[in-house]
Every structure is written in C-alpha cells, then in structure tokens.
C-alpha positions as CSV (number, residue, x, y, z in Angstrom):
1,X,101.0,124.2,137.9
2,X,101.5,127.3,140.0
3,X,104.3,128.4,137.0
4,X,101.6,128.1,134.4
5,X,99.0,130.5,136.0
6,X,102.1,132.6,137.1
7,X,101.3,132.6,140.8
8,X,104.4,133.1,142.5
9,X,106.1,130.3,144.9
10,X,107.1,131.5,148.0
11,X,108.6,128.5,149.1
12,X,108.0,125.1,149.8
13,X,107.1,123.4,153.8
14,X,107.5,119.7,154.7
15,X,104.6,118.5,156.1
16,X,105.2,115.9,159.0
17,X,108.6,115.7,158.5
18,X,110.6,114.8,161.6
19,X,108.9,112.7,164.1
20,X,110.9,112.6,167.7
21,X,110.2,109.7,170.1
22,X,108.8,111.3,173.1
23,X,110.7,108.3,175.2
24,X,114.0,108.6,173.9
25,X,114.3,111.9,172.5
26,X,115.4,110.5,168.9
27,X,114.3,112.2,165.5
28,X,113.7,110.4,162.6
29,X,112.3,111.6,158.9
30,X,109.6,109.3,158.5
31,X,108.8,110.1,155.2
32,X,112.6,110.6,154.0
33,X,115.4,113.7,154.3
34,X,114.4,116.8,153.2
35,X,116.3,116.3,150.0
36,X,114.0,115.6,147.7
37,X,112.1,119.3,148.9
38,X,115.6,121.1,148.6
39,X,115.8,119.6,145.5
40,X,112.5,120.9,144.3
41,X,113.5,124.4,145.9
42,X,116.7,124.4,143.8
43,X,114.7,123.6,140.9
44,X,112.1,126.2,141.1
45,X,113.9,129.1,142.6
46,X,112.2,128.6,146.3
47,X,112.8,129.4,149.5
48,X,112.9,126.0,151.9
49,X,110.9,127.0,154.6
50,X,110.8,125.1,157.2
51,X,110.1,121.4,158.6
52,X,107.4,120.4,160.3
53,X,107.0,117.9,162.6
54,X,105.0,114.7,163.0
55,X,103.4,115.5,166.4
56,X,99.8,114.5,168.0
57,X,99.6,117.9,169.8
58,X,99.6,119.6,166.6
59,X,96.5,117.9,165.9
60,X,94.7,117.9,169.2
61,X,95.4,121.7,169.5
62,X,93.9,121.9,166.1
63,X,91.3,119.9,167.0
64,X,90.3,122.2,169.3
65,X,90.3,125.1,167.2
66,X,93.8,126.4,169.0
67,X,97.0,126.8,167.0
68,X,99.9,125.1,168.6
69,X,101.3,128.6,168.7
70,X,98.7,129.6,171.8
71,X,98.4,126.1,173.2
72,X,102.1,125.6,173.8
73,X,103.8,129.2,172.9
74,X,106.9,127.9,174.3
75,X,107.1,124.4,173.0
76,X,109.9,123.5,169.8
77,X,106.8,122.7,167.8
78,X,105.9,126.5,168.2
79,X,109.6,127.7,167.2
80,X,108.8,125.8,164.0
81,X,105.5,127.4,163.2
82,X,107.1,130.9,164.3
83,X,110.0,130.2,162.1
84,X,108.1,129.1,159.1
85,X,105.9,132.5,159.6
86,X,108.7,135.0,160.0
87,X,110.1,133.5,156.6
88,X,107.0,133.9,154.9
89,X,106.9,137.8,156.5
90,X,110.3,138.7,155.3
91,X,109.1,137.0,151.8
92,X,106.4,139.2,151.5
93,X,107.7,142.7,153.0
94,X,106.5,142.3,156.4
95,X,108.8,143.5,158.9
96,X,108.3,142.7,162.9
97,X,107.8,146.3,165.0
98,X,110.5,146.9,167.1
C-alpha cells in the first residue's frame, strides 16, 4: 500500500515480539522469530528496527498516560524504545547534540 501512494518506508518494528518470563529470566518469540519481518525488510528495502517486547509495564505505564521511557528510564524495555527512536533519528537526519 505505502509503495503505491509513494510514502516512504522507514522501516519495519515487531510488535510484542519477545516475551521474557519474569521467574526464570527465559525469552521466547511468542509470535515467531523475527524472520518473517527481516524477510519483509529484505524485500522492500527497509531498515529492521527494532523488537519490541511483550511486557505488562508497557501497558500500565501507557495506561497511565507515561511512556515506559519516563516510568522506567533505566529498564531493557526503555533501551528498546530508545533504540528504536535513535534509528528512526539517524533515518530521518536527526543527529543527537553533543
């Protein structure tokens, strides 16, 4: 669709990708890998950016109208977000301020 109306693709995200036990610390891709997205990103010239997690605090910090980012700026979940955003910046010109 996007390739039709010519609106560029910056990349693609997996949504609730990788959920980790909070008991035993394992990961696991609910959904499936991330192959089937890489495969998409091969296919339309796109940037993977990013995986993110299956996680209730995403949620409940969005529930309260907080991004995980300033609930938990320290937590993995956060990296991820930051990650994802700092992709999407160097995509688009943005560069950080020394």
């Amino acid at each position: 669709m996007f390739q039709k109306v010519h609106v560029p693709i910056l990349g693609l995200i997996q949504n609730m990708s990788l959920y980790t036990c909070p008991h035993c610390g394992d990961a696991s891709h609910v959904f499936g890998s991330t192959d089937a997205v890489r495969r998409l990103c091969a296919d339309y010239n796109a940037n993977f950016l990013g995986d993110i997690p299956l996680d209730s605090k995403i949620s409940e910090a969005a529930d309260s109208g907080k991004p995980t980012v300033a609930v938990e700026p320290s937590s993995e979940r956060s990296a991820v977000f930051m990650d994802v955003a700092q992709k999407i910046a160097n995509r688009i010109g943005l560069t950080s301020s020394p």
